[in-house]
N, C-alpha and C positions, 0 to 999 in steps of 0.2 A: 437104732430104733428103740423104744424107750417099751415096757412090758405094756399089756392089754390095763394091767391094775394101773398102771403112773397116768399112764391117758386119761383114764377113767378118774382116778382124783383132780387130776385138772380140771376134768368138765365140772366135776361136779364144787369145785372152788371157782371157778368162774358162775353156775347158773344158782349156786347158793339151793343145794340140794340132792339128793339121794338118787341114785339111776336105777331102774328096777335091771335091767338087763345090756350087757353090751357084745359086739360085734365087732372083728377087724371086715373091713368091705374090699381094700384095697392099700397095695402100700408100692405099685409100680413108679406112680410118676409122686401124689402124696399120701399121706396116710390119711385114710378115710375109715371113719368108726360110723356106726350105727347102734343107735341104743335109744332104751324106750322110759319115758316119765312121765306118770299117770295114764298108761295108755296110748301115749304121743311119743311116732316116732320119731327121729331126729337124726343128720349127720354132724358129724364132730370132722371138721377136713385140717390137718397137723399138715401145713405149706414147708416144704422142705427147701433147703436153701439153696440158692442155684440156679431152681427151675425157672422158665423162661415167664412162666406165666405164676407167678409166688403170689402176690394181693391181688391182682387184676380183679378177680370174681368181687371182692369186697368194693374195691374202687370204683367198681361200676355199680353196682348198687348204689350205695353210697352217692353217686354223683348221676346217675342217669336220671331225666325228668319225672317226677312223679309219677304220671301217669306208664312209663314204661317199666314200672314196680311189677305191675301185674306178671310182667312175662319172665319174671325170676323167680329163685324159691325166695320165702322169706326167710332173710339173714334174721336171726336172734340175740344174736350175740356175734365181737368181734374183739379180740384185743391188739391189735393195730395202732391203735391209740397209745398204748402203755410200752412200758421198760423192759417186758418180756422177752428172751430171747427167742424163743419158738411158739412161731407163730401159729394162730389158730382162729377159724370160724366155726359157729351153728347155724345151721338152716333147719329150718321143716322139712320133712320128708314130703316129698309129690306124690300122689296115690294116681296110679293111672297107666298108660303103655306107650312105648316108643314110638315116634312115627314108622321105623324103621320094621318093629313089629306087625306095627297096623298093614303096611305096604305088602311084607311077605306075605303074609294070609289074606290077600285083596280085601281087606275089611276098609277102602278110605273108598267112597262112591265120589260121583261128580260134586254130590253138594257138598260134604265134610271137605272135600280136596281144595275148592274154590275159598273157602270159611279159615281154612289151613293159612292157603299161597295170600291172603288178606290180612292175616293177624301176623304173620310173618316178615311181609313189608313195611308193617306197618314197625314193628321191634327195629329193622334196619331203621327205619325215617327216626323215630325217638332216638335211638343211642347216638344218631349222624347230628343230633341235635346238641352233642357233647362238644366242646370247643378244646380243638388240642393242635400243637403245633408243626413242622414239620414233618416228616413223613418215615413211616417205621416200626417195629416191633417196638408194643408199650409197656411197662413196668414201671410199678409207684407212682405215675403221674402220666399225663396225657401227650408230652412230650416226645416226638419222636429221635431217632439220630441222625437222619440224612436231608439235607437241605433239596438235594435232588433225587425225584420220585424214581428215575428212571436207574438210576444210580442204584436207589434199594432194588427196584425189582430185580436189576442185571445182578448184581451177592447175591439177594432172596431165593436165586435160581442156584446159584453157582453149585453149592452140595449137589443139588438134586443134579444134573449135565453130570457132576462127576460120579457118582455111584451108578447111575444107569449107563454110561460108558462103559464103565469095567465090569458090568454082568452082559452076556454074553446076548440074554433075553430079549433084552433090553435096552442092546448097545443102538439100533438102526434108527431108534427113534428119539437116543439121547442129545442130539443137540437143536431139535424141535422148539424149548424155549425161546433160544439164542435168534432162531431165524425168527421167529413171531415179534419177539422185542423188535428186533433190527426194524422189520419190515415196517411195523406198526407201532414205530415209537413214537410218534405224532398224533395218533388215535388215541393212544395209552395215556398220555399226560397231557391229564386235564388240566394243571393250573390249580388245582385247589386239593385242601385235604381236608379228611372229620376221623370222626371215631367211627372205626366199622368191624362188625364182628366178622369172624373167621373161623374156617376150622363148624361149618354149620350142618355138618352130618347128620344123617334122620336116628339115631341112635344120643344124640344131645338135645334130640326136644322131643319132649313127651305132652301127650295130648290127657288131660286131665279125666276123671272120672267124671267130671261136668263138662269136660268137649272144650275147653282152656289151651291155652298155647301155652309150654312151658322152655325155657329154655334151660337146661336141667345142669350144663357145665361150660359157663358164656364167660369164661377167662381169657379165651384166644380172643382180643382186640388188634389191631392196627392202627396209624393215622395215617390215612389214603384217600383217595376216591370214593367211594362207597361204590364206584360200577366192581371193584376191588373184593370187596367183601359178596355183593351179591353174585358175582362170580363163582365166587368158589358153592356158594349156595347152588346154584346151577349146576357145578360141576355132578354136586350129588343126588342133583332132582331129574339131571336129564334121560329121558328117555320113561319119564312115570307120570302119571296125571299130572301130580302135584306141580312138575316145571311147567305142563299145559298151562296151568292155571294163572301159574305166575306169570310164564307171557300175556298171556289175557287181561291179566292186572296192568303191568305196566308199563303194554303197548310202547313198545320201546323201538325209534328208530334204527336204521339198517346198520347204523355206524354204533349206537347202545349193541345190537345183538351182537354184531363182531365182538366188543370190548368184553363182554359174558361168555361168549365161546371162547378166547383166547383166556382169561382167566380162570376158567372152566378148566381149559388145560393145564394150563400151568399148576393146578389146584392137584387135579389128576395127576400127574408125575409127579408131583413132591410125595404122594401120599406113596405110590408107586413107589420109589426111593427108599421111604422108611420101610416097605414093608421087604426089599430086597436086601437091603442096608442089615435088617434084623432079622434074614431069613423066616419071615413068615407067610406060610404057605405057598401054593404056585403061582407065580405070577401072570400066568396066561391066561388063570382063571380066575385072578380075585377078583372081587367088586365092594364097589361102594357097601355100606348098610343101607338095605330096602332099596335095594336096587338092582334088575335081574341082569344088568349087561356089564361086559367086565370092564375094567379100565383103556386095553384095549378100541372094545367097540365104544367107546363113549368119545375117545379119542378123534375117531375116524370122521362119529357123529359131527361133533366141534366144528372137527377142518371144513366137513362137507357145508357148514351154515357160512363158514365165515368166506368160502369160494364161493356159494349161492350171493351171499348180501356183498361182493367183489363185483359180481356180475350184475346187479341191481345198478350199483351204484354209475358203473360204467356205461349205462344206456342213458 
C-alpha cells in the first residue's frame, strides 16, 4: 500500500490540480480516499489486484444506457484506458443517507418506499439492457465462464454448503442450497441471460438529499437471469415495506415469487457463510442492513412463500 502522500500526487497528476484536503476511507477489499477540491468532495477508489470485482464499477458506467447514468455516482475521471499499472477511478461524492439507515429509524413511509421499489426496478430493467454472454461472475467484459447456468449456480453454492457445514451453527441448514437447485432446476433455468446487479443491500444505495436513488457501490454484476439479481434484492428487502412494494410493482407470477424466494435464499447463506467464514459477530443474530429479522428468520420466511406458491400451483 502505497503512503496517503503517493495517492494524493496521483490524483492530483491525473485531475491536473491541487487537493485542499485528503482522507483514507477504506483499504479492506480497495483503497478508497476521500478528499476535497474547491469545496467538492470526491473518492479516489485504487482497485487492487485480484479482487473479483477490479473495473466492474467503471465498466458499467461506461457501458450502461444513458439514461441508467442517473443511478451511479458520477465517474470523473478513469485511467483504464492507459498503461498504468494501478488502477484507479474518481467519482463525486453522494450527499444523502442509506436506505439501510433510512429503514432503522422508520424514516421510509408507504410513499418514499413505493418511489424507492420503482426507481429500483427500474436500475435492474436499464443495466438487464446490457448484452453479455454466457453466464457468470463478470470482470473487464461482459462475458461470463459457464455455458451452463445451472452448472454456475451448483460452484456458485459450493463454498457456501461447505463453510456452513463445518460450523456447528449452521451445519442443519447447510445443505439447503443443494436440495433447492435439485428440486427446482427447471424453474431455475430460464434459457436466457443479461447483466444483472448483485450483492444489492440497503447499505449500497443511498437515497439522495433530493429523494434520488443512488446505487453507491454497483461493481457486483453477473450474466444470469435477472429473476437472479432481483433475488438477491429480495433477499434483503424481505420482510420491510420496501419488498411490499416491490411485489406490488412487479406482480410477479407464482412460479417469479418461488424463483425470488429461492435466490433469496441462496443470497442469505452466502452472506451467512462469509460472515462465519470471517468470524463476524453471532450468527443467530445477524441480519441483513435495514432489516429487523436475522438471516435465520428470513430463511424460514423464503421456504414458507415457496411451499405456499407449491400449493397454489397444485390446485
Amino acid at each position: 500500500m502505497n503512503s496517503i502522500e503517493e495517492y494524493k500526487e496521483k490524483i492530483e497528476r491525473a485531475i491536473n490540480g491541487k487537493i485542499d484536503k485528503i482522507e483514507l476511507i477504506s483499504k479492506t477489499n480497495n483503497i478508497v480516499l476521500r478528499y476535497a477540491l474547491n469545496g467538492i468532495y470526491y473518492f479516489a477508489k485504487f482497485y487492487k489486484d485480484g479482487e473479483t470485482h477490479t473495473d466492474n464499477e467503471v465498466l458499467l458506467y461506461e457501458n450502461i444506457p444513458v439514461e441508467g447514468r442517473k443511478y451511479l455516482k458520477n465517474l470523473v475521471y478513469s485511467n483504464f484506458e492507459t498503461d498504468e499499472s494501478e488502477k484507479f477511478a474518481i467519482y463525486e461524492e453522494v450527499k444523502g443517507k442509506t436506505l439501510a439507515s433510512l429503514l432503522d429509524n422508520n424514516a421510509v413511509n408507504e410513499e418514499m418506499a413505493g418511489k424507492i421499489a420503482k426507481e429500483l426496478l427500474n436500475y435492474f430493467r436499464i443495466v438487464s439492457k446490457i448484452n453479455s454472454t454466457n453466464y457468470g461472475n463478470l470482470a473487464h467484459n461482459f462475458d461470463g465462464n459457464y455455458v451452463d447456468f445451472l452448472q454456475y449456480l451448483y460452484e456458485y453454492q459450493f463454498k457456501t454448503t461447505e463453510t456452513l457445514f463445518l460450523d456447528s451453527k449452521t451445519r442443519g441448514i447447510s445443505s439447503l442450497p443443494y436440495e433447492l437447485l435439485s428440486k427446482y432446476a427447471d424453474l431455475l433455468d430460464e434459457g436466457y441471460s443479461c447483466v444483472t446487479p448483485i450483492d444489492s443491500n440497503f447499505k449500497n444505495i443511498m437515497i439522495t438529499d433530493k429523494g434520488e436513488v443512488k446505487i453507491v457501490d454497483p461493481g457486483a454484476i453477473v450474466s444470469a437471469p435477472m429473476s437472479m439479481g432481483l433475488g438477491e434484492l429480495v433477499a434483503h428487502s424481505y420482510g420491510t415495506i420496501i419488498y411490499d412494494k416491490l411485489i406490488e410493482e412487479m406482480h410477479p407470477t407464482s412460479k417469479d415469487k418461488k424463483r425470488l424466494s429461492i435466490y433469496g435464499i441462496l443470497s442469505s447463506m452466502n452472506v451467512m457463510a462469509f460472515l462465519v467464514r470471517n468470524k463476524i459477530g453471532d450468527i443467530n443474530t445477524s441480519k441483513p442492513f435495514g432489516n429487523k429479522n436475522t438471516f435465520f428468520e428470513l430463511i424460514r420466511g423464503h421456504l414458507g412463500v415457496i411451499q405456499k406458491e407449491d400449493i397454489v400451483e397444485e390446485r
